[in-house]
Steps between C-alpha positions, in 0.01 A plus 500: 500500500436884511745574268415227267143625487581862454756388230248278257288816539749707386547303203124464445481904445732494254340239303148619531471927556221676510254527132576814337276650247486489101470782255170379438231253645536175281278465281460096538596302830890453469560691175633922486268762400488469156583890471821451664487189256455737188752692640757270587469356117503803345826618682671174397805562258440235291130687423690820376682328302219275306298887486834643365510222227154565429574860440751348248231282338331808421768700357616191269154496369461878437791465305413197303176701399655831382791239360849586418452658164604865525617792292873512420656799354818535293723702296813650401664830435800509285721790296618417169781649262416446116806579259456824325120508635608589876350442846139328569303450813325190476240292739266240550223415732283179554225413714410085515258331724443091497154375465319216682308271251166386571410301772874552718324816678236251630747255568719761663239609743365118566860468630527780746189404624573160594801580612275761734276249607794257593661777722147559672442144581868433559423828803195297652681199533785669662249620758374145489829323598557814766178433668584099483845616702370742719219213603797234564678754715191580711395142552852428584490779752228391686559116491829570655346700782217247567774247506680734746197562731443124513847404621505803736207369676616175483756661731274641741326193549833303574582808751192432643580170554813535648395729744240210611768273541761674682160592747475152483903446562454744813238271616683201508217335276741520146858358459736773370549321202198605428555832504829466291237323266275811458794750502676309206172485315458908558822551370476316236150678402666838557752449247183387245348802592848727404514322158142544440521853561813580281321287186213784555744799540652323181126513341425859639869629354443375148092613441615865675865448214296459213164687563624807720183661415298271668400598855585234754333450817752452841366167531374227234091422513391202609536260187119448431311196385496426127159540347396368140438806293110556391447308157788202651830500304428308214322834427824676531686230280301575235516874509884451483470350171282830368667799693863397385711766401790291370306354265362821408848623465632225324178517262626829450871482371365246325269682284819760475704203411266406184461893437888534432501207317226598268729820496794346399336322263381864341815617554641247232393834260707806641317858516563719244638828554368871316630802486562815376868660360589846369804611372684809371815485307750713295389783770152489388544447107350167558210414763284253537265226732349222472363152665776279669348077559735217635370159565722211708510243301488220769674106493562246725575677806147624532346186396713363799361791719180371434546124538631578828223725611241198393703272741506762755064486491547095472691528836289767667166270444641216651684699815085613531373135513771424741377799745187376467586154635722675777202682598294143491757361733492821741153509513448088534807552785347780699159336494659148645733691753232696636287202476769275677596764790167571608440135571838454653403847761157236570698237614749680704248675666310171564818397616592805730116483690587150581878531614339800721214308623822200632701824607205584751494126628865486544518825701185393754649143509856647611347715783298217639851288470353249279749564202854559587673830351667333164132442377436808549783710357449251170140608485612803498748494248250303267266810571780735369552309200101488441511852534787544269366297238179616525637879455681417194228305303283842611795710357557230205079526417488876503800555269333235218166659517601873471758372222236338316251863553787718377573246218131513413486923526289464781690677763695867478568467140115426391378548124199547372507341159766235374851687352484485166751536227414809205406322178 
């Protein structure tokens, strides 16, 4: 019996060590600090890369406002040998430079800017979607662990009752098979206890993989109760609808979209192109300069440019109304989730007081030898289940309510004002 007890304790310190200490204190109950928060998003890869394409954004659009049009230089040096007139040194130089028409400057710049604007908004919601993961893997985390606490004291109970038995054994007042009863059912809660603490190593291993900047305590918190956020969430649903910044994005490359098209369209008339040309011939006998103009005469293959630019905008409105009925169905789905796992944590927790409170008459009825030990070991095991379920609709209510806060902006990626696409 002494080296069964000393054995489940063994096991018990593995799954449950002593609380370490965060970076930071947290700044609600069960969530990080949200500097190690800012942190932790900010370090994410897929952050330097939406920054670095926003970088890119900028360039394309400095470049669509200075435009393409630029100086080009040519000429020619050549000897010549006239009959009976001799050697001449002869040369030309030109200078051309293609000119925008009215109106494709403005167009030009409206381009770039979208195209800006896209990249911007295309960076928040990167940070969005990183936040949304790095929630999942916390929750995760610490729904594992309460899971794991749960079945390890499951286990300590059961050892507890074991040790009463074989007491009882000793005394001649319990059968043996009695014992074997108990001893089976601590087994089997040990080996609940060793999966549940691998799924949390599991959980711990893939938050620490994918946020390694994110300081970790030793030991999981306590998964706390859910609580309804001030305002209730059909606050937060609606504030998804007006901090989007999909649809801001997608409002943007659709205003690009039209912009090009209305480009093309100008395009249809190529830009002219001026310059300036000089000459010397005959070794100087004859000079001269002058204006040089060519004009692209264009046919059907820009008229097809432009036809396919218009379709282009065509597509790029509808792809917005189609984000904007994606983020309908994301906000009506976090609102009914969150909605749907809160009362489902109610219930189990109903459920869990009142599985306790026939726990506690099980255990008294058992020493006073009015209810024999199978009673007891399947109160027990209904209390563990209680407890499991309970945990999990905590774990499942959490995870819906901070999705739906982060979805709305109202946690670590807050915004002032609604995203909003340049006009």
């Amino acid at each position: 019996m002494r080296k069964a007890f000393v054995t489940t304790l063994a096991v018990l310190g593995a799954l449950c060590p002593q609380v370490g200490l965060a970076a930071g204190e947290p700044a609600e109950a069960g969530l990080p600090a949200l500097a190690d928060v800012t942190a932790a998003l900010d370090a994410h890869p897929g952050m330097a890369a939406a920054l670095a394409r926003v970088r890119a954004a900028q360039g394309e659009a400095d470049a669509l406002a200075r435009g393409p049009h630029e100086l080009t230089l040519s000429g020619s040096y050549m000897r010549r040998n006239v009959r009976n007139e001799g050697q001449f040194s002869e040369y030309e130089a030109q200078v051309t430079r293609p000119v925008r028409l009215p109106g494709k400057a403005a167009l030009d710049r409206t381009i770039g800017a979208q195209g800006l604007a896209y990249a911007s908004n295309m960076a928040e919601d990167a940070r969005h979607h990183t936040a949304l993961r790095l929630a999942q893997a916390w929750w995760d985390w610490l729904g594992c662990a309460q899971e794991a606490r749960v079945d390890a004291q499951a286990a300590v109970n059961l050892q507890a009752l074991l040790s009463s038995v074989q007491r009882r054994v000793q005394l001649r007042d319990a059968a043996q098979i009695e014992a074997d009863q108990a001893a089976a059912a601590l087994a089997t809660a040990l080996a609940q206890a060793e999966r549940s603490a691998g799924r949390e190593a599991v959980a711990h291993a893939r938050l620490a993989a994918q946020f390694p900047g994110l300081p970790l305590p030793a030991r999981a918190q306590d998964l706390p109760d859910p609580q309804i956020p001030a305002g209730g969430l059909q606050f937060l649903h609606d504030k998804i609808l007006g901090r989007s910044h999909e649809i801001a994005a997608a409002e943007a490359l659709a205003n690009q979209a039209q912009a090009q098209a209305d480009r093309a369209r100008k395009e249809r008339t190529a830009d002219p192109s001026v310059g300036l040309r000089v000459f010397s011939e005959k070794g100087g006998i004859e000079r001269g300069g002058g204006l040089v103009f060519s004009l692209p005469l264009g046919g059907g293959y820009r008229s097809a440019l432009a036809e396919r630019a218009s379709a282009q905008a065509s597509a790029a409105q509808a792809d917005l109304q189609a984000v904007r009925l994606d983020i309908v169905e994301t906000a009506d789905a976090d609102l009914a989730e969150a909605e749907a796992a809160y009362a489902a944590w109610g219930r189990a927790r109903a459920a869990r007081d009142a599985q306790d409170a026939a726990l506690q008459k099980a255990r008294r009825g058992h020493q006073l030898g009015e209810i024999d030990l199978a009673a007891v070991l399947l109160a027990e095991r209904q209390m563990q289940d209680a407890l499991r379920t309970e945990s999990v609709a905590r774990a499942d209510a959490q995870r819906a309510i901070t999705r739906l806060r982060i979805d709305a902006h109202e946690l670590w990626i807050g915004d002032d004002e609604a995203p909003e696409a340049v006009k």
